[in-house]
C-alpha positions in Angstrom: 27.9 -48.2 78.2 28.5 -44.4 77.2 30.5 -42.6 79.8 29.3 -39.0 79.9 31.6 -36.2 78.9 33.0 -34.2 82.4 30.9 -31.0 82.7 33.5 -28.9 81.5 34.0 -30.7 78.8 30.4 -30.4 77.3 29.4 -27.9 74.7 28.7 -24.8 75.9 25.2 -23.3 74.7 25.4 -20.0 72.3 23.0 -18.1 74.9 23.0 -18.6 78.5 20.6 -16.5 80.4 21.8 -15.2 83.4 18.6 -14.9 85.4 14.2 -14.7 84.2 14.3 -11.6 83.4 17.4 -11.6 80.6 15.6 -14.5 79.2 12.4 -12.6 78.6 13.9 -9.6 77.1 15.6 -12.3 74.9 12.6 -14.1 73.8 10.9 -10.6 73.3 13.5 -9.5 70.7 13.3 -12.7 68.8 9.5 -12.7 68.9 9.7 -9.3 67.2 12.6 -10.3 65.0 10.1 -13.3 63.8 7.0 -10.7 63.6 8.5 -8.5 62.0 10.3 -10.5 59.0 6.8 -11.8 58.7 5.0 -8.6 58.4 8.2 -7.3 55.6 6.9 -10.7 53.7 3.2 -9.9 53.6 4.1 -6.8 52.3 6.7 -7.5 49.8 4.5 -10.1 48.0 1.6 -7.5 48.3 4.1 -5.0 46.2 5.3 -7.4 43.5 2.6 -7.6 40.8 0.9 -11.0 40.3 0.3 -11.8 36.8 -3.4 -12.6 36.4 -3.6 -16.1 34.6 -5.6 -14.7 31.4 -2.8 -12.3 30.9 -0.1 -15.4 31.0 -2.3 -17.4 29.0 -2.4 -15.2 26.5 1.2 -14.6 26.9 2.4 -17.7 26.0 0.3 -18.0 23.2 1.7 -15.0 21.4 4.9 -16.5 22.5 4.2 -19.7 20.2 2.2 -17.5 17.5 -0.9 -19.0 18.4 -2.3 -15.5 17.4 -6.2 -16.3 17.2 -6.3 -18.2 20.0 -4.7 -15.6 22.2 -7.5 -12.9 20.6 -9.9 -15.5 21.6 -8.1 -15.8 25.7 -8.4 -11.8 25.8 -11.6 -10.5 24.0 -14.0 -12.4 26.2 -12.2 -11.4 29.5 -12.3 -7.7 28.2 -16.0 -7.7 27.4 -16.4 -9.3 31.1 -14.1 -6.6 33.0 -16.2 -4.2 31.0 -19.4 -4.7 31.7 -18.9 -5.6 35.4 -16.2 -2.7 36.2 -16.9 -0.1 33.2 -15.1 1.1 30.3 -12.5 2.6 32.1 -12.1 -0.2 34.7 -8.1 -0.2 35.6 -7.5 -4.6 35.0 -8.2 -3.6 31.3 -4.9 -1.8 31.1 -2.7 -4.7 30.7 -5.5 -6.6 28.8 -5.6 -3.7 26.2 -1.2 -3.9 26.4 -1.4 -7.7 25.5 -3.8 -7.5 22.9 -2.2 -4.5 21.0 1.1 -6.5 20.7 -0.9 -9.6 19.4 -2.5 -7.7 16.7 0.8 -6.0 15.6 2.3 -9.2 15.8 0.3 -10.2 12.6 0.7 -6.3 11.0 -3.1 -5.5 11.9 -1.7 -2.2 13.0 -5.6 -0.2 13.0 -6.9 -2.7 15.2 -4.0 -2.4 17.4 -4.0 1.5 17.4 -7.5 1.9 19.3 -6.5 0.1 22.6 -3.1 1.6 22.5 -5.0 5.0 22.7 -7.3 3.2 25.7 -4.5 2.0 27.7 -2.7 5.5 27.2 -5.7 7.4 28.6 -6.1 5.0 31.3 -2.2 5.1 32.4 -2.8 9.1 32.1 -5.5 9.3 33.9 -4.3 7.7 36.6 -0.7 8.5 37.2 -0.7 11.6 35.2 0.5 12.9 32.0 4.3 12.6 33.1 4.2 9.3 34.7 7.1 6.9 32.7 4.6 4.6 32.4 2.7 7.1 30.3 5.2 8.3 28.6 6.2 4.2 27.8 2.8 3.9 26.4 3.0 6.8 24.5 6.2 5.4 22.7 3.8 2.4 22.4 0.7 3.9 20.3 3.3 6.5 18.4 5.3 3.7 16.5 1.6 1.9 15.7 0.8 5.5 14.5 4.1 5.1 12.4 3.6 1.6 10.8 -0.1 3.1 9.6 1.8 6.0 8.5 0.0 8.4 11.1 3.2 10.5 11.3 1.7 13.7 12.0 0.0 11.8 14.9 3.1 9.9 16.2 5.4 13.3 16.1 3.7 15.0 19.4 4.2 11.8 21.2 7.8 11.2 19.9 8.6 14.6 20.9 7.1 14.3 24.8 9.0 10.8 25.2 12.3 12.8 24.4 11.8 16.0 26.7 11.0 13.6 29.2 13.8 11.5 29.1 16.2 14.9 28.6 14.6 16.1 31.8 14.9 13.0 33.2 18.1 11.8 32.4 20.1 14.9 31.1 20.4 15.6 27.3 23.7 13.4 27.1 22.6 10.5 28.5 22.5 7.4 26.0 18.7 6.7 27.6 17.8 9.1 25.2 19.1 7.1 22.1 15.6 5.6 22.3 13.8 8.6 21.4 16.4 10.2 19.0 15.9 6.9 17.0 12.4 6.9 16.8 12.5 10.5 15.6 15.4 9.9 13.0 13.0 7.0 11.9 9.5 8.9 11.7 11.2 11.5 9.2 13.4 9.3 7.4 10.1 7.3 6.8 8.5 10.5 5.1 12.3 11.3 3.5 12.5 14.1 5.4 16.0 13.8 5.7 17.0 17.5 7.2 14.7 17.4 9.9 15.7 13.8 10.7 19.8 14.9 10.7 20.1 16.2 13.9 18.4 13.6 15.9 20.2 10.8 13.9 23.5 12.8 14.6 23.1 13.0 18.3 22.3 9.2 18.7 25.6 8.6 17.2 27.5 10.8 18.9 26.5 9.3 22.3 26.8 5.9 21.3 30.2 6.6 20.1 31.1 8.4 23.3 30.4 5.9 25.1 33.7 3.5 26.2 33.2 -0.4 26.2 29.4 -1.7 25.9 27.7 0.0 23.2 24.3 1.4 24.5 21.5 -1.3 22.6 20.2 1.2 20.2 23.7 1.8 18.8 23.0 -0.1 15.7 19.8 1.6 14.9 21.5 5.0 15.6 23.8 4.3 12.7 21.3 2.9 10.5 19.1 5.6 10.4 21.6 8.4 10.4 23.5 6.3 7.1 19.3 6.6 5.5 19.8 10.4 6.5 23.2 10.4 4.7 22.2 8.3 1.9 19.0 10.6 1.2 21.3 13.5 1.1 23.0 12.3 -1.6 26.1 11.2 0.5 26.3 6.9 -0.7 29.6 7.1 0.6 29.5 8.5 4.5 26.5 6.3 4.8 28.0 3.1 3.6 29.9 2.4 6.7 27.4 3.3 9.1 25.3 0.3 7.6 27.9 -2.1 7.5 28.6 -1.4 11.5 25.0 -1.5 12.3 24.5 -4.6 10.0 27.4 -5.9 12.1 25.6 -5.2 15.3 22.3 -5.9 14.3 23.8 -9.7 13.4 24.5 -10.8 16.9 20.8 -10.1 18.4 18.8 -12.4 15.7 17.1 -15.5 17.3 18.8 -18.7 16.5 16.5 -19.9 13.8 14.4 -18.0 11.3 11.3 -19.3 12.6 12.1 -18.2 16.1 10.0 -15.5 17.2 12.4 -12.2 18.7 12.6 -11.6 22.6 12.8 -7.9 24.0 16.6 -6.7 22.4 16.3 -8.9 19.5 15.7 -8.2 15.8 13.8 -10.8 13.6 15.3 -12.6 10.5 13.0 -11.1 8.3 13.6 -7.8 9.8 17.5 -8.0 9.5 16.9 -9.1 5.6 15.0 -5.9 5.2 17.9 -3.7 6.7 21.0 -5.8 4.4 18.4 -4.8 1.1 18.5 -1.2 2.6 22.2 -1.5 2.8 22.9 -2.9 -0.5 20.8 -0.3 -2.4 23.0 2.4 -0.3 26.5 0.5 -1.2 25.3 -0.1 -5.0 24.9 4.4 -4.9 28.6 4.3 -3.9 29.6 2.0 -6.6 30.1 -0.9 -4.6 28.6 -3.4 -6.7 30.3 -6.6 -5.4 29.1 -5.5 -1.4 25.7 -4.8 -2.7 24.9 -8.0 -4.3 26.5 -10.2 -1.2 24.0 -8.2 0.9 21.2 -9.2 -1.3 21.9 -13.0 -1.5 21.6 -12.5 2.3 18.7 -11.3 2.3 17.5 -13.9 -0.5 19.0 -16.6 1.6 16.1 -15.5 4.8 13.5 -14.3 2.7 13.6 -17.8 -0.1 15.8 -20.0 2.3 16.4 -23.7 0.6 14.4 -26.0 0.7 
């Protein structure tokens, strides 16, 4: 038999209302307290975006390079939205996203370019012409227009991403290292290698003023001002801007060749084309033994063993 604990001795409860009325206030606050972390729920999850399953689908399949059959997940879904919602129905936006990036996954950059211009009108419309997503999308359709070798079409766009991120940001700020490389690019591309200076120079500049963690386009920074360098007629300056973006570039590759790249990462093939850029720039500065190491890496990705 259990011999109860003397009443002084038993736990004493947290909350001990000291008459009806003290108990109803309390009950009223933790009703509220309960209604209202409901209520900031309901809301929260209305906020967060849901991923429609078609779009996930379709992700994944890109993911695992399953290229047709994402087309085939997307076009269908597209033509559906269209004809029940219109042309300029908003759910096409991130349809027209997804399937951009699966036809420039396989280098089918026309077909890419018209729903890049769709989704960039849309986003405009909608949020209006300074809107980052618009300006993001912009940056999207401009480096399609690049790989087709629309430069005269990707320059406008190229040059609205970068006032809007100086605006945005301040004309220091490493966040606009994204835009001086893509400029630095688009006229090193055409070997306009004046025009392309000054952009490639003040990517590098901020990237070297920065202390500790290099911004993430650091390495691309270097690479295209050492093409501005080299086109000059400089081998020599550019040579070691290569080699530390080569040395950069090296730690974002995928483990495996056959790995598709994630956001940040560059792709084997990719990195083989930069080391062939970089040993035709150290083999102009009469490094012959640097330039042929960087070629047998790039043979060694390009023709690996069987």
């Amino acid at each position: 038999m259990t011999i109860p604990a003397p009443i002084s001795e038993r736990p004493v409860p947290w909350f001990q209302p000291k008459s009806g009325k003290q108990y109803a206030v309390f009950m009223g606050i933790l009703g509220s307290l309960l209604v209202g972390t409901i209520a900031f729920t309901v809301w929260f999850k209305s906020r967060v975006p849901t991923i429609p399953p078609v779009i996930q689908k379709a992700r994944n399949l890109l993911d695992e390079r399953k290229f047709d059959e994402a087309i085939g997940v997307l076009l269908p879904v597209i033509q559906e939205i269209e004809k029940g919602g219109g042309p300029e129905d908003t759910r096409l936006v991130k349809h027209f996203d997804l399937l951009a990036q699966v036809y420039e996954a396989t280098n089918k950059y026309a077909d890419a370019e018209p729903y890049w211009r769709r989704s960039l009108y849309m986003r405009s419309r909608g949020l209006g012409p300074d809107h980052p997503e618009v300006i993001g999308s912009g940056d999207k359709l401009a480096m399609c227009l690049i790989a087709e070798k629309k430069f005269a079409d990707a320059e406008p766009l190229l040059k609205k991403s970068l006032a809007h991120r100086e605006k945005a940001f301040g004309v220091d700020d490493d966040r606009t290292m994204l835009s001086l490389n893509r400029l630095a690019e688009l006229y090193v591309l055409q070997q306009k290698f004046d025009e392309a200076a000054p952009f490639a120079q003040r990517a590098v500049t901020l990237g070297r003023s920065k202390i500790g963690l290099q911004p993430q386009g650091f390495a691309d920074s270097q690479r295209w001002l050492g093409a501005v360098l080299a086109g000059q007629g400089k081998p020599e300056d550019a040579a070691p801007l290569y080699m530390n973006a080569i040395s950069l570039k090296v730690r974002t590759l995928p483990d495996a060749p056959h790995i598709p790249p994630k956001a940040g990462q560059m792709s084997h093939v990719d990195f083989a084309v930069l080391c062939k850029e970089a040993a035709a720039v150290y083999r102009k500065a009469g490094k012959e033994k640097d330039a042929k190491e960087l070629e047998a890496k790039a043979e060694a990705i390009l023709k690996p063993k069987e």
